[in-house]
C-alpha positions, 0 to 999 in steps of 0.5 A: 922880949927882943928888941922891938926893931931889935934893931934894924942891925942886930944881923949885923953882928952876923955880917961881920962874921961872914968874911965882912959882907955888904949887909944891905938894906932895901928901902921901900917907900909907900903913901897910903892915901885911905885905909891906913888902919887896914893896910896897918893891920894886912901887914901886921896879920899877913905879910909879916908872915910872910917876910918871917917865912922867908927868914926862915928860909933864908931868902933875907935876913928881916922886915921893918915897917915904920910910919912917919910921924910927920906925914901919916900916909907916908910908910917905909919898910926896911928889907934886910939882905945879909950879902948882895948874893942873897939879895940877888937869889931872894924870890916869892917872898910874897907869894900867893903860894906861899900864904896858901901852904901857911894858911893866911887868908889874903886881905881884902886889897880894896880896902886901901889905897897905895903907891909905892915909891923905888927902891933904894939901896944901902950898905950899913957900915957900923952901929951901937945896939944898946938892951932896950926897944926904939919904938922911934928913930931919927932918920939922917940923910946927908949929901956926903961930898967926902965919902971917907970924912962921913964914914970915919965922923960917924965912926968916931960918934958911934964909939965916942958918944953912943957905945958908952951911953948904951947901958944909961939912956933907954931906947938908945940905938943907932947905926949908918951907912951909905947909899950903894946905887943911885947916886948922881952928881950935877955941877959938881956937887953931890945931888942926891943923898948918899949918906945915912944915920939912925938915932934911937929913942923909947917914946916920942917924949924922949926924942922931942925933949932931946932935940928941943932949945934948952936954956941951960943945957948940962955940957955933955962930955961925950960930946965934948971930946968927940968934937974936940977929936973931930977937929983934930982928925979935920973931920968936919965938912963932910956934906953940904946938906942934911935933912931929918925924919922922924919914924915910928915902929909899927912892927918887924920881924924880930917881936 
């Protein structure tokens, strides 16, 4: 079986074999304040459907949908665009016409209550894709106040720490980037979040326990020496604030 989110960047690998185009990626935020169950089961019956049709037919390159942890009526779907052209040339993913000649039945849209949020743009830079599923991510944004600190930082960790555990730690896989529209500065400092990272894990167990205060921790030496390299290329102090999230996969259209 593929990866569950076979990452959100398996097609990057494509990406960097056509002349380095921008892989993008579409965020598009939902809150589901009823029919969380019916609008989970529309999307996983009738819309993702729809969005492998379009990969098939080359409108864009694949669909997410995660669920927050944290707040349950809080969804995010993931559109990803193999170049800026095909973004800007995709139409009808979603169409009426489209079900019809694929013989989906339209679910019921009364049966669930949502808003959408706007969309959010960004470009992948780099990423570490390891031979097991993520069933959940940690989602970084960073209000980046050097742009090339952030992008070689985080190059560093994915080759220094991520890559060479890849093989040992189940449900590893990871990836960044940066925030291509949208941006906006007040007083001087960056106002909005620029800056974008993704950790991996196989389960909600997993993940809690690597985030949580050990008494005697082990020393990591990836860590170690990423650090100590940090220091010496004076790649620290590349954003002024950072926030997290924690996200389910729901499903996706690389299963």
């Amino acid at each position: 079986m593929k990866k569950l989110l076979l990452l959100f960047f398996l097609n990057i690998s494509i990406l960097f074999a056509q002349e380095n185009e921008p892989y993008i990626l579409r965020f598009h935020y939902m809150e589901v304040s009823s029919g969380q169950n019916e609008f989970i089961n529309a999307n996983k019956t009738y819309f993702k459907k729809l969005a492998e049709q379009a990969v098939k037919d080359k409108k864009w390159a694949g669909w997410d949908m995660m669920q927050s942890v944290s707040d349950p009526n809080q969804f995010l779907f993931i559109h990803h665009y193999n170049s800026p052209e095909q973004y800007e040339n995709a139409k009808d993913i979603f169409s009426g016409e489209v079900a019809k000649n694929l013989g989906l039945i339209a679910p019921d849209w009364s049966s669930w209550q949502a808003i959408g949020k706007p969309f959010e743009f960004w470009q992948i830079i780099s990423n570490a894709i390891g031979n097991t599923n993520s069933n959940y991510f940690i989602k970084n944004e960073f209000k980046s106040t050097n742009g090339q600190k952030f992008i070689e930082n985080n190059k560093l960790w994915g080759e220094m720490v991520v890559k060479p555990q890849l093989d040992e730690v189940d449900g590893l896989n990871w990836a960044f980037g940066i925030k291509l529209m949208d941006n906006h500065w007040e007083d001087g400092k960056m106002a909005s979040f620029n800056g974008i990272s993704f950790d991996g894990f196989d389960s909600l167990n997993s993940l809690m326990k690597a985030n949580s205060y050990n008494e005697n921790p082990t020393p990591n030496k990836l860590i170690e020496k990423f650090s100590k390299e940090v220091q010496k290329r004076e790649l620290n102090d590349f954003a002024s604030a950072r926030k997290t999230s924690v996200w389910k996969v729901i499903d996706n259209t690389w299963n």
